[in-house]
C-alpha atoms as a printed R data frame, in Angstrom:
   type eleno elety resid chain resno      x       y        z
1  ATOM     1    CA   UNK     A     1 77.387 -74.242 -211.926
2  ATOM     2    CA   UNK     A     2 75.891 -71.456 -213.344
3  ATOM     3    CA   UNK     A     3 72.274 -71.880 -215.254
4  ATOM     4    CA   UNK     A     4 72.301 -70.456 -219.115
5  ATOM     5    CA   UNK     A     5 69.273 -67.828 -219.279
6  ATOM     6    CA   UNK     A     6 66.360 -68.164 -222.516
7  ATOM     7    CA   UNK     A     7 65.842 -65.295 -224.572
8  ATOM     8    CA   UNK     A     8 62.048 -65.460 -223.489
9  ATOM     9    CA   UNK     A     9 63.385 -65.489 -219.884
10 ATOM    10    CA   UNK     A    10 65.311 -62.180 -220.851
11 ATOM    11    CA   UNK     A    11 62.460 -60.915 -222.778
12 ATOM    12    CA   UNK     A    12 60.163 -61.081 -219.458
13 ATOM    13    CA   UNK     A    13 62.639 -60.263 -216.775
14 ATOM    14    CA   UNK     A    14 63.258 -57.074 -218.857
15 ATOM    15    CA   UNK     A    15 59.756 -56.298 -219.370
16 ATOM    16    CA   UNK     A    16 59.018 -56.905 -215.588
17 ATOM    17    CA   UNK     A    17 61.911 -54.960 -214.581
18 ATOM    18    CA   UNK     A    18 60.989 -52.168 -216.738
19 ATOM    19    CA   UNK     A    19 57.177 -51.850 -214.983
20 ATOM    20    CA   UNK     A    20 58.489 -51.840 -211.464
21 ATOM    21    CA   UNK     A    21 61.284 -49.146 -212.256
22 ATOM    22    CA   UNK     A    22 58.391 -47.358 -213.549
23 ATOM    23    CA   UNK     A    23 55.835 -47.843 -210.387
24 ATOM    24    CA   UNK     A    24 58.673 -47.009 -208.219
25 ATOM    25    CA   UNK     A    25 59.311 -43.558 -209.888
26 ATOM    26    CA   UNK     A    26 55.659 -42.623 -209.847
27 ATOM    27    CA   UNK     A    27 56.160 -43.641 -205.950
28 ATOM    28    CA   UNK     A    28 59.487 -41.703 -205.312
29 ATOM    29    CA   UNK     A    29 58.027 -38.708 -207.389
30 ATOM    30    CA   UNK     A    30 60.692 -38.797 -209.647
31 ATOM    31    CA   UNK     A    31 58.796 -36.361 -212.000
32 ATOM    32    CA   UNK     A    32 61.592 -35.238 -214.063
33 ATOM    33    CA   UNK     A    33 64.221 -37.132 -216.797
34 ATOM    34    CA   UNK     A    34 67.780 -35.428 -216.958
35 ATOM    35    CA   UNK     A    35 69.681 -36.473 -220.415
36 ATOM    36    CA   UNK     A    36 73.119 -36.274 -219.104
37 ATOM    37    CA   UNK     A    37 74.792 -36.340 -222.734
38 ATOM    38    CA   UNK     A    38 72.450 -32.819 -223.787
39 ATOM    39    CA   UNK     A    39 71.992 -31.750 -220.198
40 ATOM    40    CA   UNK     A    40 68.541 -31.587 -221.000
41 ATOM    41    CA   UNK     A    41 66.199 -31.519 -218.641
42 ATOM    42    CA   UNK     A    42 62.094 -33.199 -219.665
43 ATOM    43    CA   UNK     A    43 59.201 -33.028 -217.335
44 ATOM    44    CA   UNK     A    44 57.563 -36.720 -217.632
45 ATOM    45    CA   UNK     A    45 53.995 -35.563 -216.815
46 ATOM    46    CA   UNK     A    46 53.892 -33.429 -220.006
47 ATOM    47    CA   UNK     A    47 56.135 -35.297 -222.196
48 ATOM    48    CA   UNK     A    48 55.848 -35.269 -225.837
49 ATOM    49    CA   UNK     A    49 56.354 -37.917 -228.670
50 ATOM    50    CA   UNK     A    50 58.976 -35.439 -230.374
51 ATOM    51    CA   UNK     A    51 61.121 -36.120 -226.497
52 ATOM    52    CA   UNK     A    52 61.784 -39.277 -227.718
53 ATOM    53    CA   UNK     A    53 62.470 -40.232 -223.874
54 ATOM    54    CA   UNK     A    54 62.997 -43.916 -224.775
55 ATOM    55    CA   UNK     A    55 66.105 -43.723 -227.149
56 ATOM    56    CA   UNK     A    56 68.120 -41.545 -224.671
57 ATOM    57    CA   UNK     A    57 70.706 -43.931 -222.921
58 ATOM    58    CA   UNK     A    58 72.559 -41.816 -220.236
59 ATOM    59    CA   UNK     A    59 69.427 -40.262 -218.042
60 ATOM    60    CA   UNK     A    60 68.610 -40.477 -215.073
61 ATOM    61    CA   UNK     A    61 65.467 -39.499 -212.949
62 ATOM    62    CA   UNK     A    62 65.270 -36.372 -210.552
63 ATOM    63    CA   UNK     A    63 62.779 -35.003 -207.988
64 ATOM    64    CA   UNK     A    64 61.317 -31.395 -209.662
65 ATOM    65    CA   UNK     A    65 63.880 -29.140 -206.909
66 ATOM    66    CA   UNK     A    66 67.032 -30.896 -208.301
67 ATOM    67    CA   UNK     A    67 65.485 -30.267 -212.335
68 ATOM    68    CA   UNK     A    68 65.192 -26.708 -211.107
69 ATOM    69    CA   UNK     A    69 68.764 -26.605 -209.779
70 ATOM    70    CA   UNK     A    70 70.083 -28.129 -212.352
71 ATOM    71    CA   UNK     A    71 68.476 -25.726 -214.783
72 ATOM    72    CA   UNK     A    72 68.910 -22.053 -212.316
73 ATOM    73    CA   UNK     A    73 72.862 -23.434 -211.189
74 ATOM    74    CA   UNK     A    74 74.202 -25.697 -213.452
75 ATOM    75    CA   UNK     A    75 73.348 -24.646 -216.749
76 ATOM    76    CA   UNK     A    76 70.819 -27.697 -217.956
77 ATOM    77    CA   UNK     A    77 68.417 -26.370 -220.415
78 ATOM    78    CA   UNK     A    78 64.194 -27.103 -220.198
79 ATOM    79    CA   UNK     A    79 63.357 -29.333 -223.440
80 ATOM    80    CA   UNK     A    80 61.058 -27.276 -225.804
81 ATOM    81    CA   UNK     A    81 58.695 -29.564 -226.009
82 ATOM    82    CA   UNK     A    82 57.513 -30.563 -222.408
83 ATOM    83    CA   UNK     A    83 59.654 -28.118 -219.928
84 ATOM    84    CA   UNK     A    84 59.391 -24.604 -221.832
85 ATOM    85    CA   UNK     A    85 59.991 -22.365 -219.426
86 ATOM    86    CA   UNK     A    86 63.430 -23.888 -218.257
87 ATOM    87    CA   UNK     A    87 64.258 -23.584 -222.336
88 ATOM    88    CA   UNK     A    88 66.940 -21.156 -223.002
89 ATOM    89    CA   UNK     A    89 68.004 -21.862 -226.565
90 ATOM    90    CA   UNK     A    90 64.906 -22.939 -228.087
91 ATOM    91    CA   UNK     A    91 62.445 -21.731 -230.756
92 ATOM    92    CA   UNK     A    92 61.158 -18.102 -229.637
């Protein structure tokens, strides 16, 4: 028989899971957010409010050499606002 979850279970599972996921990156040195929709790549240590890091759904986390591949190989572009250097379309 399965057990029927409260919202204010959901609420602090959520919350929980979010702080761990964010401890482990910090561990894993996952420095760098990839927005797989814009193949845009933001550096998390300089991140900006204007990233808006939070409302992108399809991202996932990288170590800094696979940001740099993506960006040299694969055509991903730097965001303007916290990875400059890696932006190729941006304001000059």
């Amino acid at each position: 028989m399965q057990k029927d979850i409260r919202v204010d279970q959901f609420i602090l599972i959520f919350i929980l899971h979010h702080k761990i996921m964010k401890k482990l990156r910090k561990i894993l040195f996952l420095n760098y957010a990839v927005n797989l929709r814009s193949r845009e790549v933001h550096r998390i240590k300089t991140l900006h409010h204007n990233c808006h890091l939070e409302k992108i759904k399809c991202k996932v986390y990288v170590w800094p050499i696979i940001a740099h591949i993506l960006c040299r190989y694969y055509g991903y572009n730097g965001c303007w606002w916290c990875f400059r250097e890696k932006d190729t379309n941006g304001k000059k």
